[in-house]
C-alpha positions in Angstrom: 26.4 -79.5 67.1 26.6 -78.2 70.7 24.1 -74.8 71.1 24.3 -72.1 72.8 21.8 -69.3 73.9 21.8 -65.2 74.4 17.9 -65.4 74.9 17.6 -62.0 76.1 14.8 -60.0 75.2 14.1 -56.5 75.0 11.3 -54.3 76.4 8.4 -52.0 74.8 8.5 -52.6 71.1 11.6 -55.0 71.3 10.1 -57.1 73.4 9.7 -60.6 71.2 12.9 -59.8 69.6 15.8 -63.0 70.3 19.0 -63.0 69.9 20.6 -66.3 70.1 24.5 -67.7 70.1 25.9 -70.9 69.2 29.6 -71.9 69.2 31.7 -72.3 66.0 32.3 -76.1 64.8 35.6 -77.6 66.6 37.9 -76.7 64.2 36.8 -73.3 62.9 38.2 -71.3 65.8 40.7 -69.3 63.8 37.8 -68.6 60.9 34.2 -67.8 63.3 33.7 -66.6 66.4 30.2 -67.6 67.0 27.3 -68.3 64.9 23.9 -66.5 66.1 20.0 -66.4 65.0 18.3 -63.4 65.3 14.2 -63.2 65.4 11.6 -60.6 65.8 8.0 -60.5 64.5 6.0 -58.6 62.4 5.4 -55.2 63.6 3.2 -52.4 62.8 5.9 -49.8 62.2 9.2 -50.9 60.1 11.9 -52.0 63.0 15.0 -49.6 63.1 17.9 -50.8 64.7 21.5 -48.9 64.8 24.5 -51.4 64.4 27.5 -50.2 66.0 31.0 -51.7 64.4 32.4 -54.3 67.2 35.5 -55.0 65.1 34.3 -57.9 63.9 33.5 -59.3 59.9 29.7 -60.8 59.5 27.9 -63.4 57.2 24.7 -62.3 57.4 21.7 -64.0 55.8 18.0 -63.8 55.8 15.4 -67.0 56.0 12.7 -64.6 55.5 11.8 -61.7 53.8 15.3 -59.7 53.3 15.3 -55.7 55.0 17.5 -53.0 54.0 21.0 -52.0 54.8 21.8 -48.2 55.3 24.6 -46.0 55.7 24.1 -43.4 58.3 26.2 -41.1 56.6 24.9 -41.0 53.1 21.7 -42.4 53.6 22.1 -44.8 51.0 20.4 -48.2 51.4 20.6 -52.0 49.7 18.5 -54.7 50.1 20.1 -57.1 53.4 19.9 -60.3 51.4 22.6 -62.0 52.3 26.0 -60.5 52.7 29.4 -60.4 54.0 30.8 -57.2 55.8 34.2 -56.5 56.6 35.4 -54.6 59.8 33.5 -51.9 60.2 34.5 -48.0 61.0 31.1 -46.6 60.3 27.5 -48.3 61.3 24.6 -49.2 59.5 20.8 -48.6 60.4 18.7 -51.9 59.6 15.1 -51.3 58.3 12.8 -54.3 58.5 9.6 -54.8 57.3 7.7 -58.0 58.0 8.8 -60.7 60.3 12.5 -61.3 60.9 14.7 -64.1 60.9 18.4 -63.8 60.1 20.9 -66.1 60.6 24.9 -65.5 60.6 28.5 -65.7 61.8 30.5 -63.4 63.3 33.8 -63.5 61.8 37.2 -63.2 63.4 38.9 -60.4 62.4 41.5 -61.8 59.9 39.0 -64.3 58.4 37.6 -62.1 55.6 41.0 -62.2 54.2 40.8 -65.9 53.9 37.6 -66.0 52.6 38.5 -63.3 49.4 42.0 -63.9 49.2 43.4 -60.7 49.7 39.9 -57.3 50.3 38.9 -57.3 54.1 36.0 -55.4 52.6 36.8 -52.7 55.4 33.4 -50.8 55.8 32.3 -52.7 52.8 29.7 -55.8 51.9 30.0 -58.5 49.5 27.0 -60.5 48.4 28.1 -64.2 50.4 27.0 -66.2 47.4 30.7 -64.5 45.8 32.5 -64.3 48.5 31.8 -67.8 49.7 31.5 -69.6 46.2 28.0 -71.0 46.6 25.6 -70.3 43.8 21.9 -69.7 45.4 23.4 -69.8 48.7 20.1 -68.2 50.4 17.9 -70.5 48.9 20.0 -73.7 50.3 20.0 -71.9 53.8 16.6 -71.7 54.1 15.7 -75.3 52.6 18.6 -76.8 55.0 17.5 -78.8 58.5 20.3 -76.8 60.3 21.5 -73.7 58.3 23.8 -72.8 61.0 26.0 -76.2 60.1 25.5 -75.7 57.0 26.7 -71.8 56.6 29.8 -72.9 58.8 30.5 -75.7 56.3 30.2 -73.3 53.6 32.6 -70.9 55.3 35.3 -73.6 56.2 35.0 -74.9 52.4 35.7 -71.3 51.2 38.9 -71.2 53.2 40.5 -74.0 51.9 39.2 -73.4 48.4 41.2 -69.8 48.8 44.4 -71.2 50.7 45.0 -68.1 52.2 48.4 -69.2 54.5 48.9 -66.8 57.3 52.6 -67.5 58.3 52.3 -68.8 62.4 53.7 -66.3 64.1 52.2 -63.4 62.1 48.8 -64.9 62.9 49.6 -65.4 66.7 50.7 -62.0 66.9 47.5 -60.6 65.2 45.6 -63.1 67.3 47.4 -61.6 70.7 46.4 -57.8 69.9 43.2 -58.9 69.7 42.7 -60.4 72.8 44.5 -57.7 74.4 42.3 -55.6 73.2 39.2 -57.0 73.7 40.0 -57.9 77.3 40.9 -54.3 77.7 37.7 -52.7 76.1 40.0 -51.0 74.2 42.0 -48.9 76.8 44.9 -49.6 75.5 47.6 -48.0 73.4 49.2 -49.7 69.7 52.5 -49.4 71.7 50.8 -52.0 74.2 49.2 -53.9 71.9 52.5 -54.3 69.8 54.2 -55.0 73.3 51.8 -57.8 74.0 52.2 -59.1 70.5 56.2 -59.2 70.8 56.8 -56.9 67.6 57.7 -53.5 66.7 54.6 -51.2 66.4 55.3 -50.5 63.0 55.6 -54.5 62.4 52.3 -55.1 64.0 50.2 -51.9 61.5 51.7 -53.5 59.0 50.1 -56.8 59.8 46.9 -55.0 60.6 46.3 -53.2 57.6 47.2 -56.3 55.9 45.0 -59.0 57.6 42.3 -57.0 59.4 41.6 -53.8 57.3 43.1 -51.4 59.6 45.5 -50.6 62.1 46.0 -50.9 65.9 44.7 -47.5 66.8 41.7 -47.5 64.5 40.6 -51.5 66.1 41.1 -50.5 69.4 39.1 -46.8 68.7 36.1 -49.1 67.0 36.6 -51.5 70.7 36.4 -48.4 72.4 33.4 -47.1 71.1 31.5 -50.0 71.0 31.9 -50.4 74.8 31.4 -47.1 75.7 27.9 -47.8 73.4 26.9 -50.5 75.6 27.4 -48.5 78.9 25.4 -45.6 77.4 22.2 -47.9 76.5 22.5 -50.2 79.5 19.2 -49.9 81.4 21.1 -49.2 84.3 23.1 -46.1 82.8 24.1 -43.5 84.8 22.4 -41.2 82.6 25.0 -38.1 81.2 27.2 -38.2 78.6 30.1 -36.5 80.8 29.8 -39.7 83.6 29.6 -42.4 81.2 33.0 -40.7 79.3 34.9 -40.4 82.2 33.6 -44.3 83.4 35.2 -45.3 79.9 38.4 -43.1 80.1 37.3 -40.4 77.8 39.3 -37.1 78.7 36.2 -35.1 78.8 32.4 -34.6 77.6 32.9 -32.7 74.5 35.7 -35.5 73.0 32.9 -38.5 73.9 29.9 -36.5 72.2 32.8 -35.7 69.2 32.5 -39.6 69.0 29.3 -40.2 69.6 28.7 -38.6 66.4 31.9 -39.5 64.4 31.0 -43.1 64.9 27.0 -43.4 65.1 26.0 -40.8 63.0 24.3 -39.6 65.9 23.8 -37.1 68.6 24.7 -38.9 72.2 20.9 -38.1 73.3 19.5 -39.4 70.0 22.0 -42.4 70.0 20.3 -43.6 73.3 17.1 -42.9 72.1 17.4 -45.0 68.8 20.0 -47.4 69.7 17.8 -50.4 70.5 17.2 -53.8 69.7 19.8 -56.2 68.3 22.7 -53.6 69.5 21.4 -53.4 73.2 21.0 -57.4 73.3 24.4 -57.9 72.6 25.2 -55.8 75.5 22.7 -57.1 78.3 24.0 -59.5 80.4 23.6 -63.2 79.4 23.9 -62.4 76.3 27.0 -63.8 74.8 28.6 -60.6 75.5 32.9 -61.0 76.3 32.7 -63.5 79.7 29.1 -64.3 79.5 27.5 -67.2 81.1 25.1 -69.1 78.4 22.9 -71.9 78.4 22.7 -74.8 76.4 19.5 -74.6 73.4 19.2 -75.7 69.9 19.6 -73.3 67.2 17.5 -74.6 64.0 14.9 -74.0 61.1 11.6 -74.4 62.3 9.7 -77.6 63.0 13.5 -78.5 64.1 13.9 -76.8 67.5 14.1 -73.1 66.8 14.5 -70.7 69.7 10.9 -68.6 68.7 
């Protein structure tokens, strides 16, 4: 399988952390995104990291020892140990003890659908063993040569198993608002996202709600946010909430810090402190970010290539 790299690495504490890409199997386009690895060591402190929602559904699954999940809002935790997530509305703080070593796909957004046959598991986790049919599905990741192959395989065999048939042009026009919306970071309206789609607004909720979870206005708000996220961590920030709002079309300071907190959990000045790690790698140039330019590397188990 053909690799690809985001090897970009944090500073201070985050330093050895890697966050690493590699395309989906020819073939799987319409079901993963990408599939990624995602290492840090030991540390002496548990590692926090604050996961904003990208729009995107997630297979995630540990290789080692498994952290813990937890809703910012209630403060309610379960064990990381191998789940799918639906779009997400609401992020999750990660809390890992030990080394880590995750590997995973990112999801389009309709694919969850495919996978269950009908939840998108909107704000919601699933154990992957369920939703993906494979009894001790961990324990075959971590004994495979190349569990990246492997959890693609599983994922493609759980989509036909299902036989979830998207009519074409539904898909296509789904498919459309997405684009539309990613290329725009979000500053769009439904009304343009239905125009580029060629249906009525009220066609194109209805086909939101149905294959993704939720409609125009909510995926574009979660686009939104998680752009205007990445500006406000980026080492090269411009360093008030009021600038970074008006570089991202907010209307004013008080609506962005209304949605710093509706969305993070978070106060914008605590948000930059805390928002770290796997969140700002996925931001930093190179790394596998909307555009970005990546390199060629393998993406294994160890003693087969891995990028540690």
């Amino acid at each position: 399988m053909a690799a690809e790299s985001g090897g970009t690495r944090g500073s201070g504490t985050d330093e050895e952390l890697v966050y690493r890409r590699r395309p989906p199997p020819s073939g799987s386009e319409d079901l993963i995104e990408h599939l990624w690895v995602v290492r840090a060591p030991a540390s002496d402190i548990p590692r926090r990291e604050v996961l904003i929602p990208n729009g995107r559904p997630v297979v995630a699954v540990p290789l080692a020892r498994a952290g813990v999940r937890i809703d910012v809002r209630t403060g309610r935790g379960r064990p990381n140990d191998g789940l799918v997530s639906g779009v997400a509305v609401d992020p999750v703080v990660l809390v890992q003890r030990g080394p880590s070593w995750y590997i995973g796909a990112q999801l389009t957004p309709t694919a969850v659908v495919r996978l269950t046959g009908s939840d998108p598991l909107v704000d919601a986790v699933a154990p992957a063993s369920d939703v993906l049919g494979v009894l001790h599905l961990v324990d075959r990741l971590r004994a495979a040569q190349d569990p990246l192959a492997l959890l693609a395989t599983m994922i493609l065999a759980q989509a036909a198993r299902t036989g979830v048939a998207v009519p074409v042009a539904r898909a296509a026009a789904v498919r459309a608002a997405v684009a539309r919306a990613d290329a725009e970071r979000g500053m769009v309206t439904a009304v343009e996202l239905a125009r580029t789609a060629a249906v009525a607004p009220s066609t194109l909720r209805r086909w939101f709600l149905h294959d993704v979870g939720v409609g125009p206005k909510a995926f574009l708000a979660i686009i939104r946010f998680y752009h205007f996220v990445g500006e406000l961590i980026a080492p090269d920030q411009v360093g008030t909430v009021a600038t970074l709002a008006a570089l991202q079309g907010y209307a004013d300071a008080s609506h962005a810090a209304r949605e710093v907190r509706r969305f993070s959990g978070l106060a914008p000045g605590d948000l930059r402190r805390r928002q770290h790690g796997i969140a700002a790698l996925m931001h930093a140039p190179g790394s596998g970010d909307h555009g970005a330019t990546q390199h060629p590397r393998d993406l294994s188990a160890p003693g087969h290539g891995d990028p540690s």
